[in-house]
VOGU-3710 file (C-alpha; in Angstrom, 3 decimals, decimal comma):
1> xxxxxxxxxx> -14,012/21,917/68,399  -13,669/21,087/72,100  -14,358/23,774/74,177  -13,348/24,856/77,471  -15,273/23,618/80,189  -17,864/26,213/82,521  -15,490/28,788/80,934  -16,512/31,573/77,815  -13,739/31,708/75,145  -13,682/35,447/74,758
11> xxxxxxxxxx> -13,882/37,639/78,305  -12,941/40,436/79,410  -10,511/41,459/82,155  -9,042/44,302/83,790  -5,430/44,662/85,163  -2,711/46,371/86,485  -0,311/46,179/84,053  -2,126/45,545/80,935  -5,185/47,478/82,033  -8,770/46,659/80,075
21> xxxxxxxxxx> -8,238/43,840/77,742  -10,529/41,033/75,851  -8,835/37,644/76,366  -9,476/34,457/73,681  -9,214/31,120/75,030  -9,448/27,934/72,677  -8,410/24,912/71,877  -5,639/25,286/69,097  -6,926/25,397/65,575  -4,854/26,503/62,712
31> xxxxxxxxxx> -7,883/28,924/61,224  -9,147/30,302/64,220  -5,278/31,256/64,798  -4,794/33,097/61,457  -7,745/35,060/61,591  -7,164/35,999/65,460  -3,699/37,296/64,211  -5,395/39,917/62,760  -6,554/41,744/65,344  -4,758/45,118/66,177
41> xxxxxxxxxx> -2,204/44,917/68,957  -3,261/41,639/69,897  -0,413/38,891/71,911  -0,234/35,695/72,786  0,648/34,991/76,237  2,744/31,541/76,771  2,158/31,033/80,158  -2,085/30,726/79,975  -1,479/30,080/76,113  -4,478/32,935/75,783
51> xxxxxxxxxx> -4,475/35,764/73,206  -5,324/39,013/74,654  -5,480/42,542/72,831  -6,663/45,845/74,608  -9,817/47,006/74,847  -10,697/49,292/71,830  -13,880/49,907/69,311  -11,493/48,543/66,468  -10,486/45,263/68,463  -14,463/44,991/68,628
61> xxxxxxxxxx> -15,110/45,366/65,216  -12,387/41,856/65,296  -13,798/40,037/68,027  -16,986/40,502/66,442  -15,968/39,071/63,255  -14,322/35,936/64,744  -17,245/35,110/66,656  -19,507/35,352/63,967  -17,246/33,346/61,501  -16,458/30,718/64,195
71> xxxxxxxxxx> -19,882/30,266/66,250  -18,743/27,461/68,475  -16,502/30,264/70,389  -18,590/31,278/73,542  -18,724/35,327/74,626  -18,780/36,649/78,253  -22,112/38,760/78,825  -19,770/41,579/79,293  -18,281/40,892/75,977  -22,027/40,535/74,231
81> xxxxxxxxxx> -22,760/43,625/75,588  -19,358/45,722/74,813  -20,017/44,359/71,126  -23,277/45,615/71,245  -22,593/49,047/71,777  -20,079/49,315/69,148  -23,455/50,113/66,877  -24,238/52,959/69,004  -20,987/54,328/68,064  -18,882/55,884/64,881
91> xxxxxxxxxx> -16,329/53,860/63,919  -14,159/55,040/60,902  -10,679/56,654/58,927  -10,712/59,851/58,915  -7,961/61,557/56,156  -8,037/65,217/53,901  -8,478/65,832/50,625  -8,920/69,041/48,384  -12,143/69,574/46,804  -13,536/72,863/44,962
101> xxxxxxxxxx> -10,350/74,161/45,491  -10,420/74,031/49,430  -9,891/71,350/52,369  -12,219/69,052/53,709  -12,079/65,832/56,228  -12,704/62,406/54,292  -14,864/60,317/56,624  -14,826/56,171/55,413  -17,748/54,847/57,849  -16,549/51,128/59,498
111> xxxxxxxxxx> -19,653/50,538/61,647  -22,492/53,140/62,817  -23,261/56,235/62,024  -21,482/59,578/61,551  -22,449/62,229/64,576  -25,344/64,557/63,219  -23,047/67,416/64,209  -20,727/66,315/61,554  -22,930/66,101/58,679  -23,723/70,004/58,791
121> xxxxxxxxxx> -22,534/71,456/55,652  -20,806/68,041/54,729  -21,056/66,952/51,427  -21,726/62,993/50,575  -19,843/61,070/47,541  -20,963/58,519/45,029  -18,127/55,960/46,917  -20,136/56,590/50,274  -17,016/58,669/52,088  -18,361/62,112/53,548
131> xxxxxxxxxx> -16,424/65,127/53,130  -16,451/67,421/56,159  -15,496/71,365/56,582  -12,250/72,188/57,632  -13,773/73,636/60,736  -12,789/74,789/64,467  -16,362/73,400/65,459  -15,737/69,714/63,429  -12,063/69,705/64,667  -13,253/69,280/68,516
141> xxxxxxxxxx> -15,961/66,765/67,473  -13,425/64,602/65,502  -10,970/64,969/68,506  -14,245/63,745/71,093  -14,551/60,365/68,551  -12,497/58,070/70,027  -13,195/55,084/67,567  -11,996/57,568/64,732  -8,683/56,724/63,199  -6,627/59,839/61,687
151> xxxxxxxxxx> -4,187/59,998/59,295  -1,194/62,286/60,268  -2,749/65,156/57,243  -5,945/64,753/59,183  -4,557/65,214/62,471  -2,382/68,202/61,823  -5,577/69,789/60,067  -7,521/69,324/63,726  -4,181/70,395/65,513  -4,146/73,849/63,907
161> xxxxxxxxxx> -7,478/74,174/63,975  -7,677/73,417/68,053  -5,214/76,585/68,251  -7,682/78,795/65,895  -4,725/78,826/62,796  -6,895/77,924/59,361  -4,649/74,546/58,119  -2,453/75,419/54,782  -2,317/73,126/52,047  1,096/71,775/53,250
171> xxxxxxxxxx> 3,483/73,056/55,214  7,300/72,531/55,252  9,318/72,168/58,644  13,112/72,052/59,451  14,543/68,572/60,749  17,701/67,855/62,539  19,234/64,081/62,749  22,583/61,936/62,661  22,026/62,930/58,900  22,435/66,341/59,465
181> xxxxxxxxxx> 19,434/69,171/58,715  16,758/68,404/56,346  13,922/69,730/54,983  10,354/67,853/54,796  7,015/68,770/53,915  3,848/67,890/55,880  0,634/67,356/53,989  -2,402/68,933/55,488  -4,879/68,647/52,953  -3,582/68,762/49,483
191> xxxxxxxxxx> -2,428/65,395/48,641  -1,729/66,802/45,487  1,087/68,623/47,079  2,766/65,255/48,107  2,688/63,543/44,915  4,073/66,201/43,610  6,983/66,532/46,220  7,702/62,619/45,605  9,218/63,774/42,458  11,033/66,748/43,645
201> xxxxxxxxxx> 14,804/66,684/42,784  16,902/65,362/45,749  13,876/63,893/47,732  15,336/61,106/49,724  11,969/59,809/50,703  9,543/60,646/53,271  9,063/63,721/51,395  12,306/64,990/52,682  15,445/66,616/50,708  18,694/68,102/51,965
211> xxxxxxxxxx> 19,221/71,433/53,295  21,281/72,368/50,020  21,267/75,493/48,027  21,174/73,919/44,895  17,286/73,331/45,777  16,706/77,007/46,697  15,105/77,661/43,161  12,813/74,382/42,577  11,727/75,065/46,351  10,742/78,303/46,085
221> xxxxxxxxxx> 8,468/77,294/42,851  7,099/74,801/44,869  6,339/76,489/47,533  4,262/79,813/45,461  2,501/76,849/43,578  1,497/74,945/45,966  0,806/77,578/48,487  2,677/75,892/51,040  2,887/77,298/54,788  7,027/77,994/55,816
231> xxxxxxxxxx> 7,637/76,961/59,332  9,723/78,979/61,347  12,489/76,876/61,569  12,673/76,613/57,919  12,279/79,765/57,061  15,734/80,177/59,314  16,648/76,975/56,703  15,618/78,734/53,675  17,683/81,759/54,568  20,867/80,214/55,461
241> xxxxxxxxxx> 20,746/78,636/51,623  19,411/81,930/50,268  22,989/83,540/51,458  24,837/80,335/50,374  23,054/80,288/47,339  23,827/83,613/46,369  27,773/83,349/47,182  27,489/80,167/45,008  26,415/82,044/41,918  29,045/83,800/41,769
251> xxxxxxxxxx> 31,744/81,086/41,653  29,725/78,684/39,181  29,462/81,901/36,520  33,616/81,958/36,671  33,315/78,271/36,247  30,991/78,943/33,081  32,710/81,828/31,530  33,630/81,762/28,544  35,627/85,497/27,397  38,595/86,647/29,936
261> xxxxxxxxxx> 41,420/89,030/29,311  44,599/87,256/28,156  47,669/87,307/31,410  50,346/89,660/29,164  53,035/88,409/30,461  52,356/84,839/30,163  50,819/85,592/26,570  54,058/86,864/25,137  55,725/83,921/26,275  53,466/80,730/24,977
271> xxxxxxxxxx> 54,266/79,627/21,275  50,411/80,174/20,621  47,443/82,458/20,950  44,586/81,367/23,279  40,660/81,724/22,925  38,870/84,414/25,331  37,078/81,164/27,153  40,364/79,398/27,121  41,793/82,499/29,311  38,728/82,117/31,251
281> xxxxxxxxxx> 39,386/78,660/31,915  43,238/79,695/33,337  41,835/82,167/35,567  39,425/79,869/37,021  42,082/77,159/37,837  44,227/80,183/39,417  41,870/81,495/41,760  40,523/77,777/42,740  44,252/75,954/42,751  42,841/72,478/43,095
291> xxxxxxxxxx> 40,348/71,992/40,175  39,082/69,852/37,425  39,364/71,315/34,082  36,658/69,505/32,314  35,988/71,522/28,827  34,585/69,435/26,180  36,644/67,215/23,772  38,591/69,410/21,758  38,659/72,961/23,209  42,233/72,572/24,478
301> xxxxxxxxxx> 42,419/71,465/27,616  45,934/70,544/27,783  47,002/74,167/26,651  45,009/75,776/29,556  46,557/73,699/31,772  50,454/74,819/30,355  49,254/78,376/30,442  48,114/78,094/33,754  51,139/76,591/35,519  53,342/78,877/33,272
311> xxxxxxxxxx> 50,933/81,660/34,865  51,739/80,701/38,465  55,542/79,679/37,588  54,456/76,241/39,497  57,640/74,936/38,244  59,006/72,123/38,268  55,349/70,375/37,201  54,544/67,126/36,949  52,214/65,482/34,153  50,652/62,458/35,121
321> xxxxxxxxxx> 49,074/60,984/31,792  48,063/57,611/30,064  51,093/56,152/28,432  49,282/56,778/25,021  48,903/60,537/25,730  52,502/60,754/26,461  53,947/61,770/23,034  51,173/64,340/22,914  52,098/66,128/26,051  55,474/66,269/24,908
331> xxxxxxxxxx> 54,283/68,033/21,604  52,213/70,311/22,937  54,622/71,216/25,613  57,121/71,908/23,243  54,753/73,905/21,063  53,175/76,016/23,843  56,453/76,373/26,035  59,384/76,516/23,665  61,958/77,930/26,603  61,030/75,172/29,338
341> xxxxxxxxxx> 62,999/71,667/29,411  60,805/68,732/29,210  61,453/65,185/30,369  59,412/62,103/29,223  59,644/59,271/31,627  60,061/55,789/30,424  59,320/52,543/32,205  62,032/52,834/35,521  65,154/54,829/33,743  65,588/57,648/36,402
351> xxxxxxxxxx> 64,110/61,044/36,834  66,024/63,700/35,250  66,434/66,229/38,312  66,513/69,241/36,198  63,277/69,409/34,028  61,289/71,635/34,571  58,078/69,762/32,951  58,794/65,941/33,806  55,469/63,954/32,162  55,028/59,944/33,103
361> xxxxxxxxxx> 52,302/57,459/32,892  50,148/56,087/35,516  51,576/53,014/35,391  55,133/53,871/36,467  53,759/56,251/39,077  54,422/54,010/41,813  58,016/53,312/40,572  58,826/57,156/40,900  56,973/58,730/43,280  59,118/59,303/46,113
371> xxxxxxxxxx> 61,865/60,770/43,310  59,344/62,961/42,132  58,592/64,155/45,171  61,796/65,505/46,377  61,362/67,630/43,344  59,292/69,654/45,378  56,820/70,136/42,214  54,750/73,251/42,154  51,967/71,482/39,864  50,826/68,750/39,465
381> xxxxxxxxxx> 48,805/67,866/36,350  46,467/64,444/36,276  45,701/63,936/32,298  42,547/61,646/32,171  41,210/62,093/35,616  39,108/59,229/35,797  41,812/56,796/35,777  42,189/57,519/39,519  38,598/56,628/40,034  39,270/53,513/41,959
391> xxxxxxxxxx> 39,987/54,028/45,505  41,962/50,498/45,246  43,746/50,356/42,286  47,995/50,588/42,492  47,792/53,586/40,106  45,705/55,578/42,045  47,193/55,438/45,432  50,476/55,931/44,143  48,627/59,805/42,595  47,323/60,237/45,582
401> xxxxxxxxxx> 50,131/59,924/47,720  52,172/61,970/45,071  49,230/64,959/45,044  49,512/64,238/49,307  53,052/65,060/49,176  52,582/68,655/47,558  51,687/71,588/50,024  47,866/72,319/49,581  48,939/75,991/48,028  49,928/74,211/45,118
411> xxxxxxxxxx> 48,686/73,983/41,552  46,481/70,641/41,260  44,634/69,959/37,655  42,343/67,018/36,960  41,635/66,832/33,053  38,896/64,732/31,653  36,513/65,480/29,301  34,200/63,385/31,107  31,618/65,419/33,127  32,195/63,085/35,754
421> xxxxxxxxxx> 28,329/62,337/36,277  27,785/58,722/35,917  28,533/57,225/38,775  29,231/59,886/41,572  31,161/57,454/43,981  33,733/57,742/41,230  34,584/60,905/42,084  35,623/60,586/45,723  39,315/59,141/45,040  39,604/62,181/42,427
431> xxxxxxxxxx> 38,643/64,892/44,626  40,952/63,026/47,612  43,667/63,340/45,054  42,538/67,181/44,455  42,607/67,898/47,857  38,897/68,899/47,617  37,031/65,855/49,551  37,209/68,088/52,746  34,392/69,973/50,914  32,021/67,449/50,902
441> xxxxxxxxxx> 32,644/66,112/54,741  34,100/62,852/53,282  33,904/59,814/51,420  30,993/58,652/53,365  29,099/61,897/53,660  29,717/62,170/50,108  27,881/59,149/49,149  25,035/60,211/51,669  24,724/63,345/50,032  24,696/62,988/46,358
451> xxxxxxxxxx> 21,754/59,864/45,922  18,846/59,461/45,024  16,858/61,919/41,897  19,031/64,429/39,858  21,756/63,639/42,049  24,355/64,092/38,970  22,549/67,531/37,761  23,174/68,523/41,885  26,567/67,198/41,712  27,316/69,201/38,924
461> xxxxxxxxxx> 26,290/72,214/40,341  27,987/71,505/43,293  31,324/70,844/42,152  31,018/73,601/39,849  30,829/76,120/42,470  34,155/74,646/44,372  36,241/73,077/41,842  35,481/72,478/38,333  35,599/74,499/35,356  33,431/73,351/31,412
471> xxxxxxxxxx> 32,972/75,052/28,883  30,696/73,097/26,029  31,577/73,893/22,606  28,460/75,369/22,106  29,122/77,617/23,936  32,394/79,246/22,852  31,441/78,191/19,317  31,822/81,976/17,636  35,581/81,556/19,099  36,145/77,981/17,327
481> xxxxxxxxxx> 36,933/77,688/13,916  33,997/76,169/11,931  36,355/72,795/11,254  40,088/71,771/12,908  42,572/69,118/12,759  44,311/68,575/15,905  47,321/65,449/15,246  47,809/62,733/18,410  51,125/60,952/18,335  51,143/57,495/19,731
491> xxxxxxxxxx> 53,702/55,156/20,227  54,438/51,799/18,036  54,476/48,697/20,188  56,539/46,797/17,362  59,023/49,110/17,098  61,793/46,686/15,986  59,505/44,941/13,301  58,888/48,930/11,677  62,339/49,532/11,853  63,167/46,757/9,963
501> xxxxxxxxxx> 60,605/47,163/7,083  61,600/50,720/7,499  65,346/50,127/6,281  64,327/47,509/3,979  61,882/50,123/2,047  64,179/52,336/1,720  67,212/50,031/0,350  64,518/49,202/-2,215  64,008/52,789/-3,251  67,376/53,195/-3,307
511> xxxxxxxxxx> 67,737/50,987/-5,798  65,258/52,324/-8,172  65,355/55,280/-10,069  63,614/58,726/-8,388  62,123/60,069/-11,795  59,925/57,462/-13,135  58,850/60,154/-15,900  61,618/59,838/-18,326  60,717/55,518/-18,329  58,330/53,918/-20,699
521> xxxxxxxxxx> 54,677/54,443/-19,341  54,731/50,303/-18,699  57,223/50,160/-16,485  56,903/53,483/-14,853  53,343/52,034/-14,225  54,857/49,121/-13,093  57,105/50,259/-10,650  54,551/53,395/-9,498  52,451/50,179/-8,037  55,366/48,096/-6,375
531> xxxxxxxxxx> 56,170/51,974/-4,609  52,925/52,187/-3,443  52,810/47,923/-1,881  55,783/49,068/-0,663  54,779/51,564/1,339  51,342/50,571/1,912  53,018/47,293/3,454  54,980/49,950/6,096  51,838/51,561/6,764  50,106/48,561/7,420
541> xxxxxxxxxx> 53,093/48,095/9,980  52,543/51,361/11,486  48,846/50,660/12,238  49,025/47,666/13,591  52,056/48,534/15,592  49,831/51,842/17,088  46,581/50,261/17,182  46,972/49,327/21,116  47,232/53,243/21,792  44,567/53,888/19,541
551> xxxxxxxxxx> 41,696/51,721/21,184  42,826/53,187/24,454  42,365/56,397/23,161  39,059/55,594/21,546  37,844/54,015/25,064  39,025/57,543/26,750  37,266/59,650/24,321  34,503/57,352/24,923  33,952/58,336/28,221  32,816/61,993/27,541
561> xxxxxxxxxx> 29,581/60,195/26,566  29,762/62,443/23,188  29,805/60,226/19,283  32,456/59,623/17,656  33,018/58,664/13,644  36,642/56,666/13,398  38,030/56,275/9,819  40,434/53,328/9,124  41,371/52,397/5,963  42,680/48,683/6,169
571> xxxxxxxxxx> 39,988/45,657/7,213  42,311/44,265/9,901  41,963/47,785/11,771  38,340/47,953/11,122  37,657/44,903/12,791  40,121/45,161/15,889  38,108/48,512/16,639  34,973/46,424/16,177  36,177/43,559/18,311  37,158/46,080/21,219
581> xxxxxxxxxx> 33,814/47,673/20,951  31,021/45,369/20,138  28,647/47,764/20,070  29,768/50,311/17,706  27,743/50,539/14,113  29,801/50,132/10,888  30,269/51,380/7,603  32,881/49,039/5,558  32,964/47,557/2,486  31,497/44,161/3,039
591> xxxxxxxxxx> 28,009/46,150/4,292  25,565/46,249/1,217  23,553/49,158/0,265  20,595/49,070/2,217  22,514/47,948/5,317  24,467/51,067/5,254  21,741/53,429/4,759  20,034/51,717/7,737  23,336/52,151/9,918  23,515/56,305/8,739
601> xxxxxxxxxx> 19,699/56,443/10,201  20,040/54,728/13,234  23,431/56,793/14,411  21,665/59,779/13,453  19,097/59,372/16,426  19,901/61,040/19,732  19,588/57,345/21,433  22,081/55,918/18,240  25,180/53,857/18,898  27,999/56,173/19,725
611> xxxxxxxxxx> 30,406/54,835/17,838  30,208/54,036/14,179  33,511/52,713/12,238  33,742/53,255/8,765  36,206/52,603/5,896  37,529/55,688/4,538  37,080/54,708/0,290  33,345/53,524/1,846  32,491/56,263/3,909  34,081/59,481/2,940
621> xxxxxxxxxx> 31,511/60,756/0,430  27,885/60,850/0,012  26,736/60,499/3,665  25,472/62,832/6,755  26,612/62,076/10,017  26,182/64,960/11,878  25,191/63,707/15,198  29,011/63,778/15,668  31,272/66,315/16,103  34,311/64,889/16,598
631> xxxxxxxxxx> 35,906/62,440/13,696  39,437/60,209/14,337  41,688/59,188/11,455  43,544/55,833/12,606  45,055/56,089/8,935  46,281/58,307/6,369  45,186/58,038/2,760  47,055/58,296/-0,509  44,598/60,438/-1,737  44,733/63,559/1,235
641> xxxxxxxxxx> 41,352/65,418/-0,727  39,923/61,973/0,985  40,502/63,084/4,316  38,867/66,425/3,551  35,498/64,525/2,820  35,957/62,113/5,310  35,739/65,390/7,766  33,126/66,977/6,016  30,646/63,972/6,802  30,083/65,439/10,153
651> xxxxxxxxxx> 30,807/68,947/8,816  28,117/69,813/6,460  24,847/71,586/6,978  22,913/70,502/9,877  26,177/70,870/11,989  25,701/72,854/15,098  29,064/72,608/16,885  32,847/73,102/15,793  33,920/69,734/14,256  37,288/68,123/15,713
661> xxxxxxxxxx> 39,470/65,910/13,311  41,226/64,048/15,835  44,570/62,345/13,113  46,376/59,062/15,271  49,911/59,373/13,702  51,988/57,012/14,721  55,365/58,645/15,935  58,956/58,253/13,821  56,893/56,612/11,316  55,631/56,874/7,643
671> xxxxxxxxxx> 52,680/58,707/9,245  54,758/61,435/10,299  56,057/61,596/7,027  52,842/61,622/5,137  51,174/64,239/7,123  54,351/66,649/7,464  54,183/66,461/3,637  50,372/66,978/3,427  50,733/70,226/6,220  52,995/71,241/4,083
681> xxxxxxxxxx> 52,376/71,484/1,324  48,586/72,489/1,141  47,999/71,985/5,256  46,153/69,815/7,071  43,132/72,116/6,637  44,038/74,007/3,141  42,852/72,370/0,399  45,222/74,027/-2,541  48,945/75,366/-1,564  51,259/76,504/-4,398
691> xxxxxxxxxx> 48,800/77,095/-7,018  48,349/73,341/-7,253  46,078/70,532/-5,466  48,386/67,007/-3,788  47,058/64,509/-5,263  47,861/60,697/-4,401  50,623/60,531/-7,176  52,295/63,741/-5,947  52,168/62,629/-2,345  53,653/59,438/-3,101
701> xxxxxxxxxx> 56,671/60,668/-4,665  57,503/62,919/-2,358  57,520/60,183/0,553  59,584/58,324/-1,471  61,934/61,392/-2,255  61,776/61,683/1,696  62,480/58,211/2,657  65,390/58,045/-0,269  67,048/60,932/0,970  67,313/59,488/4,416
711> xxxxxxxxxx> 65,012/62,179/5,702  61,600/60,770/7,598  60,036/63,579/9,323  60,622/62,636/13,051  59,437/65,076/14,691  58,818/63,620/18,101  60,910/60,784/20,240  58,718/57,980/20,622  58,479/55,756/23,489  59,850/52,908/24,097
721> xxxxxx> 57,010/50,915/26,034  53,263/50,490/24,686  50,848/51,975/25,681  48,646/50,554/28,516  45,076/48,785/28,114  42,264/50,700/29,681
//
C-alpha cells in the first residue's frame, strides 16, 4: 500500500459543522473499504475522498480494530492517545431482564471494566454478562457512562428510576397516528412480557393492537398476569372500550339467541310454525334492518327471512337468488305465504308490476334493475350473499345499485350460510350492498382494521354486534328434530330432450296393460323390467338434465366450510361430481374393499376431505359417517327404505347435531313424481303409512299408474333457463 506522504492516515479534527471527528485517509483498497464501512455513523466525503465518523468510545473500539488488522495505516499521536484511553473506560450494552422474580440491568462488557460502584450487590453469570439492581443509585451511574449503549427497556427502567417511580414489568401507553389510536406495550424489564404480547390477538407489530373492544377481555388477562403498569392515557383508552364493550354485549347476545316469543299476528298468517331461535332470528333482523342472516345450513334461513318481511309488511320484496335456488324460493314462498302473489323472473320477459314477492337471479339483475326499482320495494332479500363478494363483477354492481336505490329504513337481508371469515376483504362489497360499510369507516379502513392474528374471530365479533345474526345447530339442537328431509327443486337444462322421452314413456305405458298380476309370471316379469328401463332411462334424463344446478348447489353448500355426504345413484353422475370437485373422497362401486374402508377413516378425521361421493346400492348400509351432518340425494331410488339408510349413515350414534337430508328433485319431472308418491304414501321421513311398507315394486306401479293417467305431480313451474356456473 502507498501511503500518503508526511501525512497520518487516521487524525483527528475538530469543526464547526461536524464538530469532533476521526478522519481516514488512504489510498483505495477494496478491504480496507469494507471493513471501514463498518464503523458507526461513519461517511465518505467526495470532495477530500476521506471517511470521517464522529468522535465516540464505540468509533474507537473501530478505528482500533482497523489499525490493528491493517498496520501499514499510520495514527495521529492524538489518535494513539484517544485509543488509549478507551481502556480506562467501560464500554458496553446495557438491556433488562427478570431474574428471581425481579428486575435487574444486563451489563455485556465491550472493552474495560465495569465501575466498582456498579458491581455492589450485582450478581455475575456463567456467559460473563453482570446483572445489576434496579436501583435509583445504579440508574445515575449508568446515565454518567457515556460509552454505555441502552436498549429502550433499559432506558425507561433508568428514566423512572431518575424520577424515584420503582420500573413495572411493562407498561402499556396510548398512541395516536394517521392510523387512528392504538395501544402498545413498553417492556421495562420482563422480556417475558413481550414475547408474550407478540402473540396477542390483533397485534399489528411493534407490540401494538387496536383500540377495539373486542380486546377488552384478553387485555385485561394480560395485564393482571403480567403485572403490567396502565398509563394514564390508556387507562382513558381502556375505559372508552370498557363502555363500548359493555353496549356491545348486549347486541351480540340478540345476535346469539336462540328462544324468542313468536309475532301473533304474523304467526297466524304463515302456512308453518317456526322454532323459538328461528323467532329470535326475525327479531334480530327487525331491530337491525340491514343484516346478514347467517344460521347454519339447514335451520331455515329462507323462512326467517319471509317471516320477517311479512313482519314489517316490506312489501313489494325483492329476492335476489342463484338461478338454481329459484324454484326453491318459489316453494317456500308459496308454502310460508299462501295469500301473497309471487313472480319468478325469467331471463328478460318483463317484471310483473303487481307481485308482491318478485324473485330473480343474479344474472339478470342488471337487465331489471331500474324496473325493479320503480317498484319502490320495501325488502330486499340477497340469497347466497357471497356472490356479491367481488367489488368488480357485473352481478354485483348491478345489487348494489339496486340495494342503493332503496331508502336506508328499509328491510335489507344477506343469506349465506357461510360465516363469512375466510377472506375478510370479501366482505366489503356485501356490507356496501347492506348499507353497513359506514360502520367500519370504509373499504380501506376496513382492510386496515381487520389484519393480521385472529382477525376473522374479531371480525366475527364485530359484525355480530352491528349486523349479523347465527345460530349453530348445536345450539338450537333440543328445537330440531333428531333427522329432516328438506326437498330443493332445480331446473332441467334439457328440457325439450325430457319432454320428449317424457311423452314417449308414457305412449309406451299406454300401450301395455296396468295390472301385470292377472299375466303369466314370465311375461309379467318380462314387462315389470322393460317398466323399470323405461323409466330408469327418464330418470337418467332428469339427472343429467339437473346436474348443472346441482354442482352449483354443491359448490354453495361448500362454502359454509361444513362436510357434506352426496348420494347418486348412476356412474355418469358420480363422476361429473368428481370431475367438478377433484378433491372430494369416494365411495362407488369400482372402489374395492379395503379402499373403501380407508376412504370411511380418513373423512372421519376433523382435517378429512369435505366431500365424499358415494353410490347409493354402495354406500347406504354398513358404514359411519358421522363427521357430517348434512347428506344430498342427487337421485331417487326404486327402493325408498334405501334412502332411509342412506340418511342414517350420518345419523346413527356418535351424531351430535340434527342431520339435514338435503333431496335435488328435478322440477316437472319423474322426480317429482317419485317423491310425491313416497311423501305420500309413508312420507319422506315415515317409514310405514297404511299399515304397509313401499317397497320398489309398489312404487313403481304407482308411477306408472301416475304417468298413464296423464297425471305427473308438477307441483312447481320450472324455469326456463339453466342454472348459472359458480
Amino acid at each position: 500500500m502507498q501511503l500518503v506522504p508526511g501525512q497520518p492516515n487516521v487524525e483527528l479534527r475538530s469543526e464547526q459543522e461536524r464538530g469532533r471527528i476521526v478522519v481516514l485517509a488512504f489510498p483505495y483498497d477494496q478491504h480496507v473499504v469494507e471493513v471501514v464501512r463498518g464503523i458507526p455513523h461513519r461517511r465518505f466525503d467526495w470532495d477530500t475522498y476521506e471517511w470521517w465518523a464522529p468522535v465516540d468510545d464505540w468509533v474507537a473500539l473501530h478505528v482500533a480494530d482497523i489499525l490493528k488488522r491493517f498496520p501499514d495505516l499510520t495514527p495521529s499521536e492524538e489518535v494513539v492517545s484517544w485509543l488509549d484511553g478507551i481502556e480506562r473506560r467501560w464500554l458496553g450494552r446495557v438491556s433488562t431482564a427478570r431474574h428471581d422474580a425481579r428486575g435487574w440491568w444486563v451489563l455485556r462488557t465491550i472493552a474495560g471494566q465495569v465501575p466498582e460502584p456498579l458491581r455492589e450487590g450485582a450478581i455475575e453469570r456463567e456467559d460473563g454478562t453482570l446483572l445489576v439492581p434496579l436501583t435509583e443509585a445504579n440508574a445515575h451511574l449508568l446515565r454518567e457512562q457515556d460509552s454505555a449503549k441502552l436498549d429502550a427497556a433499559a432506558d425507561r427502567c433508568i428514566a423512572s428510576l431518575e424520577i424515584g417511580d420503582p420500573p413495572p414489568p411493562a407498561r402499556l401507553i396510548a398512541t395516536h397516528g394517521v392510523e387512528g389510536a392504538r395501544l402498545r406495550l413498553e417492556v421495562l424489564w420482563d422480556p417475558t412480557a413481550g414475547v408474550a404480547f407478540d402473540d396477542f390477538p390483533g397485534n399489528e407489530g411493534e407490540r401494538t393492537v387496536p383500540v377495539d373492544p373486542w380486546l377488552l377481555e384478553p387485555l385485561d388477562a394480560f395485564i393482571a398476569l403480567h403485572e403490567v403498569e396502565v398509563s394514564y392515557s390508556a387507562t382513558l383508552a381502556l375505559a372508552k372500550l370498557r363502555e363500548e364493550h359493555d353496549r356491545a354485549a348486549t347486541a351480540i347476545r340478540a345476535s346469539r339467541a336462540t328462544e324468542a316469543e313468536p309475532i301473533a299476528a304474523v304467526d297466524a298468517r304463515l302456512g308453518g310454525t317456526l322454532e323459538p331461535f328461528q323467532w329470535a332470528g326475525v327479531r334480530y333482523v327487525l331491530d337491525a334492518r340491514r343484516a346478514f342472516l347467517a344460521d347454519e345450513q339447514g335451520l331455515g334461513k329462507t323462512v326467517e327471512a319471509l317471516a320477517a318481511v311479512e313482519a314489517d309488511d316490506a312489501y313489494p320484496v325483492v329476492v335476489v337468488c342463484p338461478a338454481s335456488l329459484k324454484l326453491n324460493w318459489e316453494r317456500e314462498t308459496r308454502r310460508w305465504l299462501p295469500h301473497r302473489s309471487v313472480a319468478v323472473i325469467e331471463g328478460r320477459q318483463a317484471v310483473p308490476p303487481t307481485a308482491e314477492i318478485t324473485i330473480v337471479n343474479y344474472e339478470v339483475v342488471d337487465n331489471h334493475r331500474e324496473t325493479l326499482a320503480r317498484l319502490r320495494p320495501g325488502a330486499l332479500v340477497i340469497d347466497e350473499a357471497h356472490y356479491c363478494k367481488n367489488p368488480s363483477a357485473k352481478r354485483t354492481r348491478a345489487v348494489r345499485r339496486l340495494a342503493e336505490s332503496m331508502g336506508r329504513e328499509k328491510l335489507r337481508l344477506a343469506l349465506t350460510g357461510t360465516p363469512v371469515l375466510n377472506h375478510p376483504d370479501e366482505l366489503i362489497s356485501q356490507l356496501r350492498v347492506l348499507g353497513r360499510l359506514d360502520d367500519f369507516g370504509s373499504g380501506a379502513r376496513f382492510k386496515q382494521q381487520f389484519r393480521g392474528p385472529l382477525t376473522e374471530e374479531r371480525l366475527h365479533w364485530h359484525l355480530r354486534r352491528r349486523c349479523f345474526v347465527r345460530r349453530l345447530k348445536s345450539e338450537v339442537l333440543p328445537q330440531l328434530p333428531a333427522k329432516r328431509q328438506v326437498v330443493v327443486p332445480v331446473a332441467l337444462d334439457n328440457e325439450r330432450e325430457y319432454r320428449l322421452a317424457e311423452r314417449d314413456v308414457i305412449r309406451w305405458l299406454r300401450e301395455q296393460p296396468l295390472d301385470l298380476s292377472e299375466l303369466r309370471a314370465k311375461i309379467a316379469a318380462t314387462l315389470r323390467a322393460k317398466r323399470l328401463a323405461q323409466l330408469g332411462a327418464l330418470q337418467r334424463i332428469a339427472a343429467r338434465g339437473k346436474l348443472h344446478a346441482a354442482l352449483a348447489w354443491i359448490h354453495d353448500f361448500l362454502a359454509s366450510g361444513e362436510p357434506l355426504v352426496v348420494f347418486a345413484r348412476h356412474v355418469e353422475v358420480q363422476d361429473a361430481v368428481l370431475e367438478r370437485f377433484a378433491d372430494a373422497a369416494h365411495l362407488l362401486g369400482r372402489d374395492g374393499a379395503t379402499a373403501r374402508e380407508a376412504t370411511v377413516r380418513a373423512f372421519q378425521q376433523p382435517d378429512g376431505p369435505q366431500l365424499i361421493v358415494a353410490a347409493t346400492q354402495v354406500a347406504a348400509q354398513g358404514i359411519t359417517l358421522t363427521r357430517a351432518s348434512n347428506v344430498a340425494f342427487l337421485e331417487l331410488e326404486w327402493t325408498p327404505a334405501m334412502h332411509d339408510q342412506a340418511e342414517d349413515r350420518c345419523h346413527r350414534i356418535g351424531q351430535h347435531d340434527a342431520v339435514t337430508a338435503w333431496y335435488l328433485l328435478a322440477a316437472r319431472t319423474i322426480d317429482e313424481t317419485m317423491a310425491h308418491l313416497i311423501q305420500r304414501k309413508r312420507g319422506i321421513v315415515a317409514a310405514v303409512t297404511d299399515g304397509r311398507r313401499l317397497d320398489g315394486d309398489s312404487l313403481v306401479e304407482e308411477v306408472v299408474r301416475e304417468l298413464r293417467d296423464g297425471r305427473p305431480f308438477r307441483h312447481l313451474k320450472a324455469v326456463t333457463e339453466p342454472a348459472a356456473a359458480t
